[in-house]
N, C-alpha and C positions, 0 to 999 in steps of 0.2 A: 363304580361299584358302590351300593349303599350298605348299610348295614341296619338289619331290620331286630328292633328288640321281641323276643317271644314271650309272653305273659305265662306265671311261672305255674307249673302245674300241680295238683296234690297229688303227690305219690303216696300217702298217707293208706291204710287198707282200712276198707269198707267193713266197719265191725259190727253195725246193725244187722238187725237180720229182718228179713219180713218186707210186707210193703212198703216200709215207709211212717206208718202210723207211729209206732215208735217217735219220730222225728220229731210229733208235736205233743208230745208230754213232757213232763218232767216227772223226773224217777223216783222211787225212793232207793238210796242205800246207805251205806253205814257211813256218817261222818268222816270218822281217820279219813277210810277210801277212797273219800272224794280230798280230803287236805293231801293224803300220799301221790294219789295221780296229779296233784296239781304241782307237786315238786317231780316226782319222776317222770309222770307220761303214762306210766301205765295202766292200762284199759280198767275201767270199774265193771261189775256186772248190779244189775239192778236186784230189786225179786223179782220181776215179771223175765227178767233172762236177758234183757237188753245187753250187750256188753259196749261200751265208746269211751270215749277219754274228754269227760266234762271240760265243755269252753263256753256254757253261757248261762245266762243268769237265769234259774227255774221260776222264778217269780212270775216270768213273763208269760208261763206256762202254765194251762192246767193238770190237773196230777193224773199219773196214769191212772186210769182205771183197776188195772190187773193187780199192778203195782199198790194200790190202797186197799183191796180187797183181801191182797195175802199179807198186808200188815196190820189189817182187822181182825184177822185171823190167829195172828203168832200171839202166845198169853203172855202177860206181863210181864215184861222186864226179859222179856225172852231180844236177843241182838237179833237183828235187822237178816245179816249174813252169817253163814254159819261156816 
């Protein structure tokens, strides 16, 4: 009898929405938001609506679109998230 090891799955839930595209931006949203999820876990929302729980560096990324548009938008000194 052998023992066979199984590669471990994400059970994690799927919190993007959409095709996909989402996947290759980076977001804007409110600073705390992203230091709070990085100590608890819990999910950020973007402004374009995106909701996931940040694990990678946005540098590597161009900015979303939707996401830069509704923050050209908001007037000054107005926060990100409301």
């Amino acid at each position: 009898m052998s023992t066979k090891i199984l590669p471990e799955s994400d059970v994690r839930p799927k919190l993007s929405h959409g095709d996909g595209d989402h996947e290759r931006f980076a977001h804007y949203v409110e600073k705390s938001k992203i230091v709070e999820s990085n100590v608890t876990g819990i999910p950020v929302r973007a402004l374009c609506g995106k909701v996931w729980v940040p694990n990678r560096d946005p540098s590597k990324y161009p900015v979303c679109p939707e996401c830069k548009r509704i923050y050209d938008e908001l007037p000054p000194g107005e926060p990100e998230n409301g």
